[in-house]
C-alpha positions in Angstrom: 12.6 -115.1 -100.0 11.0 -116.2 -103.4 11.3 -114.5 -106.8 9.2 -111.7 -107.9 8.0 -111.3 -111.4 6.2 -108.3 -112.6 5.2 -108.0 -116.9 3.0 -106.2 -118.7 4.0 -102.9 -118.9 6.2 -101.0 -121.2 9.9 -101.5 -119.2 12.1 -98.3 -118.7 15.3 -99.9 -117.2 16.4 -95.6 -116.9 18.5 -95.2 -120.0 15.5 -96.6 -122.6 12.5 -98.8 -123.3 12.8 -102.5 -123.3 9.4 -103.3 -124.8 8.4 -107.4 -124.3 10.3 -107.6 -121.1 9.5 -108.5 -117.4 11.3 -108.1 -114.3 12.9 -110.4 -112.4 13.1 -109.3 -108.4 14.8 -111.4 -105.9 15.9 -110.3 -102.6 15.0 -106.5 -102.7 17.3 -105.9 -105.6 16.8 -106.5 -109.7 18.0 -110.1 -110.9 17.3 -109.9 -114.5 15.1 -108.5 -116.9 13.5 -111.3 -119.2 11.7 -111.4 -122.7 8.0 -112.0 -121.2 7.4 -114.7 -123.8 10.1 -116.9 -121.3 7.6 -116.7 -118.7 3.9 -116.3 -120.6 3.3 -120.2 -118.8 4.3 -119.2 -115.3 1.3 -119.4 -112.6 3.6 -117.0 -110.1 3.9 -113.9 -112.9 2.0 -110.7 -111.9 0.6 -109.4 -115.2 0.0 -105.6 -115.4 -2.6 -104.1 -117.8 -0.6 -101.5 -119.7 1.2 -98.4 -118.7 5.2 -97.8 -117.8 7.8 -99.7 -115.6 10.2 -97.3 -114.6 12.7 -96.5 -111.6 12.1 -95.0 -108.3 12.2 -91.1 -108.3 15.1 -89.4 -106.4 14.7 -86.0 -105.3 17.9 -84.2 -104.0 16.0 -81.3 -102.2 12.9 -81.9 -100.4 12.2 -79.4 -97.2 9.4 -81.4 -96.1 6.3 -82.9 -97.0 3.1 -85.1 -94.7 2.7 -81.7 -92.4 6.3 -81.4 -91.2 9.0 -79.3 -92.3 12.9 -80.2 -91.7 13.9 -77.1 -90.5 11.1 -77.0 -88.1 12.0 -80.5 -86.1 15.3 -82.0 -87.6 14.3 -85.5 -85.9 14.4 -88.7 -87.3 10.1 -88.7 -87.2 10.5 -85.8 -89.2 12.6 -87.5 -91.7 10.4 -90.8 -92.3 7.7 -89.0 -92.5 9.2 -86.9 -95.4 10.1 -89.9 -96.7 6.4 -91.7 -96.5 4.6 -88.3 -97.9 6.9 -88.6 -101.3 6.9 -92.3 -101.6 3.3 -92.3 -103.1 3.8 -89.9 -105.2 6.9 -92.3 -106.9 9.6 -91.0 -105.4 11.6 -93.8 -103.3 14.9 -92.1 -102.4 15.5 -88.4 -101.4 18.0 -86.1 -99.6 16.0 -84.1 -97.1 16.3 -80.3 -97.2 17.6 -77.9 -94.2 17.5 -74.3 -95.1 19.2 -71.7 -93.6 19.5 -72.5 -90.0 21.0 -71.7 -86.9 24.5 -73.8 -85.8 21.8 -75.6 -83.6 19.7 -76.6 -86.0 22.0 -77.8 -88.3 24.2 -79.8 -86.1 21.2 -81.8 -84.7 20.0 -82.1 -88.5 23.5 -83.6 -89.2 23.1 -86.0 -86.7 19.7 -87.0 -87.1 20.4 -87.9 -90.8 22.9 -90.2 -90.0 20.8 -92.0 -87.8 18.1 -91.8 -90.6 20.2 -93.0 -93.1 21.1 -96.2 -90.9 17.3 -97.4 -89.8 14.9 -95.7 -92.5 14.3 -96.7 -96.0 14.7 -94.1 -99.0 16.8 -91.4 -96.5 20.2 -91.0 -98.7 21.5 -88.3 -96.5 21.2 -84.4 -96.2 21.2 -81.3 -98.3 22.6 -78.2 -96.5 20.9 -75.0 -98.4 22.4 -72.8 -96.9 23.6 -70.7 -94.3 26.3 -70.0 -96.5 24.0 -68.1 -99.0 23.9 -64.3 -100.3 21.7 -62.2 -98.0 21.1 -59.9 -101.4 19.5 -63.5 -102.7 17.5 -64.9 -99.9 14.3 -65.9 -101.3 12.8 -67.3 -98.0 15.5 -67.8 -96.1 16.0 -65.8 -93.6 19.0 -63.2 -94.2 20.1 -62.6 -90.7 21.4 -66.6 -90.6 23.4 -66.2 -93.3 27.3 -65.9 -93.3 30.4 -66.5 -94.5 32.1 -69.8 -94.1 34.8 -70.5 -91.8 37.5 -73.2 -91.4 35.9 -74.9 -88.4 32.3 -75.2 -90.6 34.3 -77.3 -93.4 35.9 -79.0 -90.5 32.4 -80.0 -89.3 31.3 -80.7 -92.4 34.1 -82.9 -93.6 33.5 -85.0 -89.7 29.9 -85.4 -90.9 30.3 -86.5 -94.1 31.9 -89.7 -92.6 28.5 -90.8 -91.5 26.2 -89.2 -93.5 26.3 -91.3 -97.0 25.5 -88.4 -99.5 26.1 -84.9 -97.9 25.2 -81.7 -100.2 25.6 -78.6 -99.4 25.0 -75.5 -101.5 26.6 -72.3 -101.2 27.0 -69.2 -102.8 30.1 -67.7 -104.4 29.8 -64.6 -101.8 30.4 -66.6 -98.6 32.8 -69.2 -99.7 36.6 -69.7 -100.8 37.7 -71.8 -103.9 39.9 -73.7 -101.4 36.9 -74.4 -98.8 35.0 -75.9 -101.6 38.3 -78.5 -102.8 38.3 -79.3 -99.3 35.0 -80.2 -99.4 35.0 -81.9 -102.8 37.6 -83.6 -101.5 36.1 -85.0 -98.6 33.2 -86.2 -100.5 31.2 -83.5 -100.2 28.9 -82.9 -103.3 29.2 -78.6 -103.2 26.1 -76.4 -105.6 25.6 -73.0 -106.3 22.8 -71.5 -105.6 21.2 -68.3 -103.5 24.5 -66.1 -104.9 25.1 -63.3 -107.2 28.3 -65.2 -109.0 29.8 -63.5 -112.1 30.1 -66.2 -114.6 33.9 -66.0 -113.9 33.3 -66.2 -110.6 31.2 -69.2 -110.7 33.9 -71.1 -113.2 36.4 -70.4 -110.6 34.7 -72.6 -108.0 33.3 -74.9 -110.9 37.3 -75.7 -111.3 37.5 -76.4 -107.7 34.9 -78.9 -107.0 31.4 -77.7 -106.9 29.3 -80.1 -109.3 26.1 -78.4 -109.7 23.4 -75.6 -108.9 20.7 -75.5 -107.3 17.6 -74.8 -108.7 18.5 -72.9 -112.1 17.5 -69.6 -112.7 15.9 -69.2 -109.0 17.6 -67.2 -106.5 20.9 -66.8 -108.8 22.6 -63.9 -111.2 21.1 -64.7 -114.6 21.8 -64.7 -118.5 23.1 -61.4 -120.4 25.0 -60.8 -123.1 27.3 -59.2 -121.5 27.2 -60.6 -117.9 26.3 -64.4 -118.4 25.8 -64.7 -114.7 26.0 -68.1 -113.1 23.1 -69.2 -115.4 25.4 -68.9 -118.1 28.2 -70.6 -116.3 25.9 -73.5 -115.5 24.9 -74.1 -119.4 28.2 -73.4 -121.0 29.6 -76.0 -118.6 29.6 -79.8 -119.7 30.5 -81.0 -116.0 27.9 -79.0 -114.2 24.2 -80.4 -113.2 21.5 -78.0 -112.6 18.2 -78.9 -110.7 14.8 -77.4 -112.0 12.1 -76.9 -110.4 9.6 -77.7 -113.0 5.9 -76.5 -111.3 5.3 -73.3 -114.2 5.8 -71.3 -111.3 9.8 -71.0 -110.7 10.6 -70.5 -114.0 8.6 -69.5 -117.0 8.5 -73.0 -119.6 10.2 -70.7 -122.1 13.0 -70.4 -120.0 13.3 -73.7 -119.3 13.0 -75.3 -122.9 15.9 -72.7 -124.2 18.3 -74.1 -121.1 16.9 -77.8 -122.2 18.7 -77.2 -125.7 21.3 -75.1 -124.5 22.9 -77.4 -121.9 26.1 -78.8 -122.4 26.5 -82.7 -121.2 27.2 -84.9 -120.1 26.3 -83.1 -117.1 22.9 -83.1 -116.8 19.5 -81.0 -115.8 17.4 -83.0 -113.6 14.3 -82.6 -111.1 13.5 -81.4 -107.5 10.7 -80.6 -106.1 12.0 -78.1 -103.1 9.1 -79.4 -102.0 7.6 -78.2 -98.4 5.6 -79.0 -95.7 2.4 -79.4 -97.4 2.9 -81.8 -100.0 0.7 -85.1 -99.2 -0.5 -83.3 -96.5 -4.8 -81.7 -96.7 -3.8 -78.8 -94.9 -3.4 -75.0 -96.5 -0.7 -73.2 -94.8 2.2 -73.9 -91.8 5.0 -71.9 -90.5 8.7 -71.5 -91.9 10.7 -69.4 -89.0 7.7 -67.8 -87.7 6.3 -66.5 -90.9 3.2 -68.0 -92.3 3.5 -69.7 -95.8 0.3 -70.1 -97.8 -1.2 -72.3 -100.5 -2.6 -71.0 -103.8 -4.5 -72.6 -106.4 -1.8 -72.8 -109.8 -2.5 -74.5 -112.8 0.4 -77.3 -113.0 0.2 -77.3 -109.2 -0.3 -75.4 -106.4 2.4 -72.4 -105.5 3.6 -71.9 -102.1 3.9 -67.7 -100.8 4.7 -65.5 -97.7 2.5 -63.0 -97.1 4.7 -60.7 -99.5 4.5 -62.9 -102.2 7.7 -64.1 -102.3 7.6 -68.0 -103.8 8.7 -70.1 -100.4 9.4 -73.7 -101.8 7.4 -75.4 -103.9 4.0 -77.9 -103.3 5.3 -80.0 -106.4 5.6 -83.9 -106.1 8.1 -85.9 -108.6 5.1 -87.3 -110.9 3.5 -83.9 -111.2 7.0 -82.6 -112.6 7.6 -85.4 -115.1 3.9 -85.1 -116.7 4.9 -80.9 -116.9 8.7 -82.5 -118.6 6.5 -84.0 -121.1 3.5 -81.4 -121.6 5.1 -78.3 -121.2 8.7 -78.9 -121.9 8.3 -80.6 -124.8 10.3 -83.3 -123.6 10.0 -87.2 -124.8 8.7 -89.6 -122.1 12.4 -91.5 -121.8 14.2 -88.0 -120.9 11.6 -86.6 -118.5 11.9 -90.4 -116.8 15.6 -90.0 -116.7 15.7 -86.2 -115.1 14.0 -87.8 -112.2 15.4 -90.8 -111.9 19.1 -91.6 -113.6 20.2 -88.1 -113.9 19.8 -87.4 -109.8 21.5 -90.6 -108.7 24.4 -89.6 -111.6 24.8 -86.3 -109.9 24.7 -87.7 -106.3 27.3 -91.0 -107.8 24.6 -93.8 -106.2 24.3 -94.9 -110.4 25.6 -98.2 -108.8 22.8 -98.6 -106.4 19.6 -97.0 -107.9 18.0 -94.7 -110.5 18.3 -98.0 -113.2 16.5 -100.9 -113.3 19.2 -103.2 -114.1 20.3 -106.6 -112.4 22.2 -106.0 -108.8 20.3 -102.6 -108.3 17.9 -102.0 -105.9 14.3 -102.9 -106.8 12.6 -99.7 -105.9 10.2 -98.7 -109.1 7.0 -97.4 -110.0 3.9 -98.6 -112.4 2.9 -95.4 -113.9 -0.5 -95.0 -116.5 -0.6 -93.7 -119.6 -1.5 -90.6 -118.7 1.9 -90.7 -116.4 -0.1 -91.0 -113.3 1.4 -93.4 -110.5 -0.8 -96.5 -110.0 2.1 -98.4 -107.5 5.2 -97.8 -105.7 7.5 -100.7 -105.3 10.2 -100.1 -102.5 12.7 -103.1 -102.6 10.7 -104.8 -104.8 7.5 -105.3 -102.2 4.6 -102.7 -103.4 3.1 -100.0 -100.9 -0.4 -100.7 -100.2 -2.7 -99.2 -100.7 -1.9 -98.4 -104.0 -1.7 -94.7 -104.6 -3.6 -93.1 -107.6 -1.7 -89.7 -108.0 
């Protein structure tokens, strides 16, 4: 396989801009990035007209997305076509999202990711959101699934994360035990908060033993007081935690979002996910999530995703649609909404070494974004999609 060489756009290798450069791709993965003057005289360069070279998106919780939902067929069809939906939107890896689910359901989904994570491209492994949540803080999950977790689940889990590459699992305070979650850190396991009614001490107790992040901040979680800090509080006041946002100006209000921006203390991190559902990349208005009907309504940013009471069920975001709100309504410069969907994810899931950069020995999965931040091309392994999306 020859060289690939791609110039002419504004070169975001994840940390910053390297303006004048070009990318050098050999064999699926980045070779070197080279001042565009070295290679003005080459007949093989592919010149772009403008816009941003940046990294493949990674989104660590997507339910679904092309027409199918995860929890509603946990097959390995169901997971490339997940996969396909997001890719045109920029995003080239992602951990696919099972909700709260019966021991059926989950087990198969366990199974199936490991076989997706073998033969599909973009499949880094599996997010568990639940069924170890608070029934008091069930959003759309279904409370009746929910319960406490027992020796024999972290046994499970600790067996599956053996041949699932990046297992995550979220849990809330409630249903767990500080030593369940070391024993899951320790086996690998990346453990979130989320779906729980945590006091801040509470929260900082299973913070010490293992659990990395939380998941989707402010949604579905005890929030910020002045005298009960909640684990919103927890999340900003500590440097170690990540928290994922879901940044469609439906979840969360942009007000509340810009205060945790500043308030965040690094190096952890607050990146994107989409929580996306079935609908995203798919024409169609409504499908099924455990026999009730979720419907799509016309937002502003993007569409928002209810049951029939109203309650928000996931999310119709796509990874491009969050950055442009980063920048626009977040106030946010262009390099650090790039990052928060990009290098910040593949920190927080420790694959730094294998993507969210473009930088030589990494994998070659990017996108060619316009001005605007609009995707005009997804790369995957250095090869572009065609056709070329315009999203």
């Amino acid at each position: 396989m020859g060289k690939t060489l791609i110039a002419g756009a504004r070169l975001f290798d994840g940390e910053r801009f390297q303006d004048g450069k070009a990318l050098v791709i050999a064999e699926g993965k980045v070779e070197a990035l080279v001042p565009e003057a070295e290679i003005a005289v080459r007949s093989d360069v592919r010149w772009l007209e403008g816009g941003i070279l940046a990294p493949g998106f990674i989104d660590v919780q997507v339910n679904g997305g092309g027409g199918r939902l995860l929890n509603n067929d946990p097959s390995i069809g169901t997971f490339a076509t997940i996969a396909e939906a997001h890719r045109q939107y920029g995003t080239t890896a992602l951990m696919p999202t099972l909700i709260t689910a019966s021991r059926e359901v989950t087990h198969a989904a366990l199974a199936e990711a490991a076989r997706a994570c073998r033969t599909l491209d973009g499949i880094l492994g599996l997010h568990l959101e639940g069924p170890h949540l608070a029934p008091a803080k069930r959003g759309a999950h279904l409370a009746e699934l929910m319960r406490p977790m027992e020796d024999s689940d972290v046994d499970a889990l600790c067996r599956a994360a053996q041949s699932v590459p990046v297992l995550h699992v979220t849990v809330a305070a409630e249903q767990v035990t500080a030593d369940q979650v070391e024993r899951l850190a320790k086996a690998g396991i990346i453990v979130s908060l989320g779906h729980t009614n945590a006091t801040c001490e509470a929260a900082q107790a299973l913070f010490a033993a293992g659990a990395r992040g939380v998941t989707h901040l402010f949604n579905a979680m005890s929030g910020l007081s002045h005298r009960a800090p909640g684990l919103v509080g927890a999340a900003l006041e500590n440097g170690d935690v990540w928290c994922g946002i879901i940044a469609d100006g439906h979840h969360a209000d942009p007000v509340a979002l810009r205060v945790a921006l500043r308030a965040k203390r690094g190096p952890g991190r607050m990146f994107y996910v989409t929580d996306a559902m079935a609908l995203v990349g798919s024409e169609a208005d409504s499908f099924t999530l455990n026999e009730r009907t979720v419907q799509r309504e016309t937002g502003m940013v993007c569409s928002r995703l209810v049951l029939e009471d109203g309650t928000l069920a996931g999310s119709d975001l796509d990874m491009a649609t969050a950055i442009r709100f980063g920048v626009e309504a977040l106030d946010l410069p262009v390099e650090e909404s790039l990052k928060m969907a990009s290098a910040y994810p593949a920190l927080y899931l420790g694959i730094a070494g294998e993507r969210g950069f473009l930088k030589p020995g990494l994998c070659a999965d990017f996108v060619h974004l316009g001005d605007d931040l609009s995707v005009q091309e997804v790369f995957v392994a250095g090869r572009p999609l065609t056709p070329r999306p315009a999203v």
